[in-house]
N, C-alpha and C positions, 0 to 999 in steps of 0.2 A: 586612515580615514581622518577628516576634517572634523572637528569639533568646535563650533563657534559658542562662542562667550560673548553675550552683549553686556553690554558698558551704556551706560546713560550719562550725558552730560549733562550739569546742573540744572541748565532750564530746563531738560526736559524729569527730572526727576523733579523738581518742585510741580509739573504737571501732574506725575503720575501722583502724589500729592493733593493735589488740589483734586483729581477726579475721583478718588477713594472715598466712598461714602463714610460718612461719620456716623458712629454707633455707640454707642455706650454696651460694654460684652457684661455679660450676665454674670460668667465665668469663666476662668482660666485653668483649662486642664493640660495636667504638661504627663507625655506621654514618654517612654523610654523602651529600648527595644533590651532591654534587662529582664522585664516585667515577664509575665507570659501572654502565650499567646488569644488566650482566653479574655484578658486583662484588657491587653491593647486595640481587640476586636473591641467590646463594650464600650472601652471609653471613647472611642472615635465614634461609633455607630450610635451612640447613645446622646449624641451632642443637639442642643437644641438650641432655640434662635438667640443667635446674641453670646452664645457661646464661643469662645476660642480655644482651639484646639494647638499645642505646640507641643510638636515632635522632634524630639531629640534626635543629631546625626547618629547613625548608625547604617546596619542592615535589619530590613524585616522581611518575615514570609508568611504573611497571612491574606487574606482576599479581605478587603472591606465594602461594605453595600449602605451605601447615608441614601432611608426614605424619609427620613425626616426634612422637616422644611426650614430656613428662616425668613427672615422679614425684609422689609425692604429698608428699613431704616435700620434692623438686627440682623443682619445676617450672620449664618453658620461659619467661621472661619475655622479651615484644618493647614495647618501651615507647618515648614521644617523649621525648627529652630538653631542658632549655635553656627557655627563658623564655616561648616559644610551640609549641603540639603541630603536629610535621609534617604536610603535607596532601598525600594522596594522592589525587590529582585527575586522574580519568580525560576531563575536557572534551576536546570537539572529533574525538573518533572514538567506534566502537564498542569496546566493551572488548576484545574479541579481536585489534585491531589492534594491540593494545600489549605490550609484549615479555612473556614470563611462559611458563610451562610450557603445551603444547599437548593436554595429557589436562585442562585447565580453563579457559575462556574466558566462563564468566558472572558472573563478581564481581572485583574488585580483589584481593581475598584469601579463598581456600577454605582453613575449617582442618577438616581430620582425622584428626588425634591427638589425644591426649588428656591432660589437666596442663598445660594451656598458659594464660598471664595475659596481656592484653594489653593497652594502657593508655596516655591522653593521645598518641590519633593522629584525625587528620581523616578521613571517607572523603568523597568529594565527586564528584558528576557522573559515576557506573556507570550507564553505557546500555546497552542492546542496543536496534538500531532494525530492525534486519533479521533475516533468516533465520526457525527455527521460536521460538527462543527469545524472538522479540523482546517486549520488555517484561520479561523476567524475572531483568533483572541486579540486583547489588546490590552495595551498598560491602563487605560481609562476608558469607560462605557457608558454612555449617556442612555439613559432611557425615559423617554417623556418628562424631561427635566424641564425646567428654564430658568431662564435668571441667574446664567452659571460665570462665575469667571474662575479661571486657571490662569498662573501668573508665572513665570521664572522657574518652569516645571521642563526638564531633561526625559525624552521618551527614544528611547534608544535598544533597536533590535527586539522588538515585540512582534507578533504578526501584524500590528495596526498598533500605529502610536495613540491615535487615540480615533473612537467611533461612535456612533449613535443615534438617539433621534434627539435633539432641543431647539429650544426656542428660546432667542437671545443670549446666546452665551458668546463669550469674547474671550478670546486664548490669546494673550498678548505673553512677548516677552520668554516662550516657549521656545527650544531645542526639539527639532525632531531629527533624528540619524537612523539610518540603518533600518527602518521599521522595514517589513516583509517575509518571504517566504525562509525559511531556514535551510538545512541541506538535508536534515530529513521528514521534512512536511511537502508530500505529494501534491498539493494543491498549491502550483507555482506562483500563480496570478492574483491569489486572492489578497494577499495582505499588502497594506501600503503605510507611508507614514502618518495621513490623513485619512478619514472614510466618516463624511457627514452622509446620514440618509435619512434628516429629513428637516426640517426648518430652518430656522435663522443664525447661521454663526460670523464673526467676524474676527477672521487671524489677524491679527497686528505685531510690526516689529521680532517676526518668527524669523528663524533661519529653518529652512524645508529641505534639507540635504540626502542624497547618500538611498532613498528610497531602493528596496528590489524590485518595488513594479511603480505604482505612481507615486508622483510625492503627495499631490490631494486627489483624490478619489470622491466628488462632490454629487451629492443628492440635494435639495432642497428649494426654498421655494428664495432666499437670498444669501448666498454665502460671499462672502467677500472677505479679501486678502490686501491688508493694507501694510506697505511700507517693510515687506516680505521677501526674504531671501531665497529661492529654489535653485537649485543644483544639482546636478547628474543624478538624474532619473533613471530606473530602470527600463521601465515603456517609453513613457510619456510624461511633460510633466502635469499635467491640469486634464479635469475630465469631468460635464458636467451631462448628467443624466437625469431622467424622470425620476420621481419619487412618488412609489406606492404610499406611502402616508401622509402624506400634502395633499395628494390629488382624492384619496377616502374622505378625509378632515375637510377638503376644504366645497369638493364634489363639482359636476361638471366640467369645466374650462379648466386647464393647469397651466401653472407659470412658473418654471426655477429661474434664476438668475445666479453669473458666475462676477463680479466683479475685482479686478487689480488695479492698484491704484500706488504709485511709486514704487513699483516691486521689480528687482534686478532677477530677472530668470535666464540661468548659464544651462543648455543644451550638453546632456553627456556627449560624450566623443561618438559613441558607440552602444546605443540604444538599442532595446528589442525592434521598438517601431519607429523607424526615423520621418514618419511621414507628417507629422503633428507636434505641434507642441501643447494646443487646445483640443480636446475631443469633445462634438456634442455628439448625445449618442441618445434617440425615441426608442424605449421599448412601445410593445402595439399598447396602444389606449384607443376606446369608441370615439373619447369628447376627443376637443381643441388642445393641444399640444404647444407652447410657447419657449421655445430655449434659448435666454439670452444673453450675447456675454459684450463684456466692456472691459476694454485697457483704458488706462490713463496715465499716463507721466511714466510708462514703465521704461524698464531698456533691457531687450530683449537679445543675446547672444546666443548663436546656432553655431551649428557645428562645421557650416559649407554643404551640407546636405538640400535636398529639394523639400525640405519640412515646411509646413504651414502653419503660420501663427493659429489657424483656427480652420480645423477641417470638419464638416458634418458628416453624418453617414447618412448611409440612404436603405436604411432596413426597415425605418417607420415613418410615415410625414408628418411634419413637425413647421410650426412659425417659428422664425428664428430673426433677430434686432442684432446686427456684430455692430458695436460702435467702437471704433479704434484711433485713439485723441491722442496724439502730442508725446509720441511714443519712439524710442530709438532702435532700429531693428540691424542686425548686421548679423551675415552668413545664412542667411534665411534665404529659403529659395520661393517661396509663395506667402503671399496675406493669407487669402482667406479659400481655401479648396472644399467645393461643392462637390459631394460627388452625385447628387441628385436633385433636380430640380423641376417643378412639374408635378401631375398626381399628387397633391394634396399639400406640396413641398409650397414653401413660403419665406424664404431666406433674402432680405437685404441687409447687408451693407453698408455702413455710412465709415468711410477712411479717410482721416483729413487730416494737415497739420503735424504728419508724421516724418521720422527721418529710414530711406529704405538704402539700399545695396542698388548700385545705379541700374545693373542687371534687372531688377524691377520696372525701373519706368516705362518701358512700354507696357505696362499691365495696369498701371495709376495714373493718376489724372494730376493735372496741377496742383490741388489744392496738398500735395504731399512734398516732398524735399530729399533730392536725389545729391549731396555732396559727395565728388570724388576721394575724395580722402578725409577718412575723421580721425582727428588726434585726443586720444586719452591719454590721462596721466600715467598712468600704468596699468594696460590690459594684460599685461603676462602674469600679474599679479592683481588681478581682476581689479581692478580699480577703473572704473571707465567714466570720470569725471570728463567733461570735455574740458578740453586746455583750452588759455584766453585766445589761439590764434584758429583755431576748431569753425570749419564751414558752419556748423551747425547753431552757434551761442545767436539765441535770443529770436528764436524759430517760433516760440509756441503760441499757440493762439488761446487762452486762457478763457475766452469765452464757449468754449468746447468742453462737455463733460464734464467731471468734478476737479479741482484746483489741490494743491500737495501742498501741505504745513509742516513735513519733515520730509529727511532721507538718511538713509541707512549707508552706510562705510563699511569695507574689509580693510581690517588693518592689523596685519601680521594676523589672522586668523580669529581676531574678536569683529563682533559687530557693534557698531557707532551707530547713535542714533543722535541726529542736531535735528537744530528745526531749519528750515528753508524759507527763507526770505522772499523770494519771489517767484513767480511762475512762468517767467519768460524763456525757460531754453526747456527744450524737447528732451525727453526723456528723465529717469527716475533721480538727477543729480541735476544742482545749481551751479555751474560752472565753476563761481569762485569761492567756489567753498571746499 
């Protein structure tokens, strides 16, 4: 399996610099997996605002649960310290068997409070194999949080890398692998590497790899994926559905929205469901129903399959807004597949400015860009930069949808992050860069 490593280059590391709130910490507790287990519950769980939390490399196995809150100028920081990030490695039982507080027993770590940062820690092998919850564990659990950020955190073969309900929380800088169903948890479909179900998140500079069923699995009422790596999915990679606690909280009319915005998304070869790479999916609601989703600067590779950037179902009726800017698509066999329209159904369209597989343009209109041949720097080793001699360089219409101030690089198996200079060519990369 593929394990990527990002690397920040200088200016964008003095960014992430300049955007980190400044705080004056209360305290500094430094935590060691020597201690017991008793020891290392408390001091984590016991952290208040302005506090810093630093965890020594090692291994641990205990379940942690932070309701404590911090501030917005003090926030709670729980961070790995020391030359390798600790791994909190629930193998070999189900996660309830392992010491932690007994009002929570589906994730290694439930946070619900809110101003909390947490950063450079492993989650690894969160099961549930038994009982009603089975399948629905995860390395991290959000419950009625907000104001969360997770930073340079590895979540790898859990049933769910990470899940929950928040509001405003940002996962940048994060490793997701392998998150899904194991070989002996009977409930195949349920776990993925992503699973928001219910408010506001924003993945940034993520690699999303390696999923057994989706790579994000999205509820909510804005989630959005910026500058994000996805790759061989089990199903599908992206899915964005109603959420019962957006639509209670917020009551009458409902609104999720899915946004990507300079994200490279590689199609497995060989997928459960090869008919989508987008899924909007209404369960029944009485009120107004809205599911909307947006590309921007993305570049999207298929597998040569009849897949659609963005398929609806037709189980509930639902409004639905696909706006798809300045995006590179190849081995894609459809944009956007309707499979219902009519009866309460509400689905336009707006495609513009895009680069497709010539095979398409009888199905698109001008305002799109059908080049017989696109030359990348090297796609066998996913590198899909367009070269300077590339039909494609200087296609995009930057007055279309949101504008890209980085892009993401594979190289030799890390991920690059620069920033991007300009907005003029189509898709998630700046030609001469």
């Amino acid at each position: 399996m593929k394990y990527f490593k990002i690397y920040l280059t200088f200016p964008a590391y003095i960014f992430f610099l300049i955007m980190s709130p400044a705080c004056i910490f209360a305290n500094i507790i430094e935590v060691s997996p020597t201690e017991s287990d008793k020891t290392i519950i408390s001091k984590i769980e016991g952290a208040q605002a302005g506090d810093r939390i630093k965890i020594a490399p090692g291994t641990y196995k205990v379940r942690i649960r932070l309701t404590n809150s911090g501030k917005k100028d003090a926030p709670i920081i729980v961070e790995g310290s020391g030359d390798s990030r600790p791994r909190w490695d629930l193998s070999g039982h189900d996660i309830d068997a392992f010491p932690g507080s007994k009002w929570f027993e589906r994730s290694a770590w439930q946070i619900e409070g809110k101003y909390i940062e947490i950063r450079n820690i492993e989650f690894l092998n969160a099961h549930l194999e038994t009982g009603g919850t089975a399948g629905n564990g995860s390395g991290i659990r959000l419950l009625n949080a907000r104001d969360i950020t997770i930073e340079n955190c590895l979540f790898k073969n859990n049933d769910n890398g990470i899940q929950g309900h928040g509001e405003n929380v940002l996962v940048q800088r994060c490793q997701f692998q392998g998150n899904g169903e194991t070989d002996k948890n009977p409930y195949a479909d349920s776990g993925h590497n992503i699973y928001t179900h219910s408010g506001s998140w924003t993945f940034r500079f993520c690699s999303i790899i390696d999923s057994k069923h989706q790579n994000a699995h999205c509820r909510g009422s804005d989630i959005r994926f910026e500058y994000c790596w996805f790759e061989n999915e089990g199903s599908y990679a992206l899915d964005l559905m109603t959420s019962q606690k957006d639509h209670e909280r917020h009551g009458g009319a409902y609104s999720g929205a899915i946004t990507l915005l300079g994200c490279v998304v590689i199609q497995a070869k060989n997928p459960k469901n090869t008919s989508k790479i987008v899924a909007l999916s209404c369960q029944p609601r009485k009120d107004s129903v809205a599911l909307n989703v947006n590309l921007y600067y993305c570049t999207v590779i298929g597998n040569g399959s009849s897949a659609a950037i963005v398929r609806t179902s037709k189980d509930h009726p639902f409004k639905s807004r696909i706006n798809i800017y300045n995006s590179l698509f190849q081995g894609i066999g459809q944009s956007v597949r309707i499979d219902s329209q009519g009866n309460g159904f509400d689905i336009v369209s707006d495609i513009r400015s895009n680069i497709w597989p010539e095979a398409l343009k009888k199905d698109l209109d001008a305002a799109n860009h059908f080049p017989q041949q696109m030359l990348f720097a090297d796609a066998i080793h996913h590198d899909y930069r367009l070269t300077s001699k590339s039909e494609g360089i200087g296609l995009a219409n930057a007055n279309l949808g949101e504008m890209p101030r980085w892009h993401i690089i594979q190289k030799s198996g890390k991920l690059e992050i620069l920033p991007r200079n300009t907005a003029q060519d189509v898709g998630a990369y700046e030609h001469n860069q």
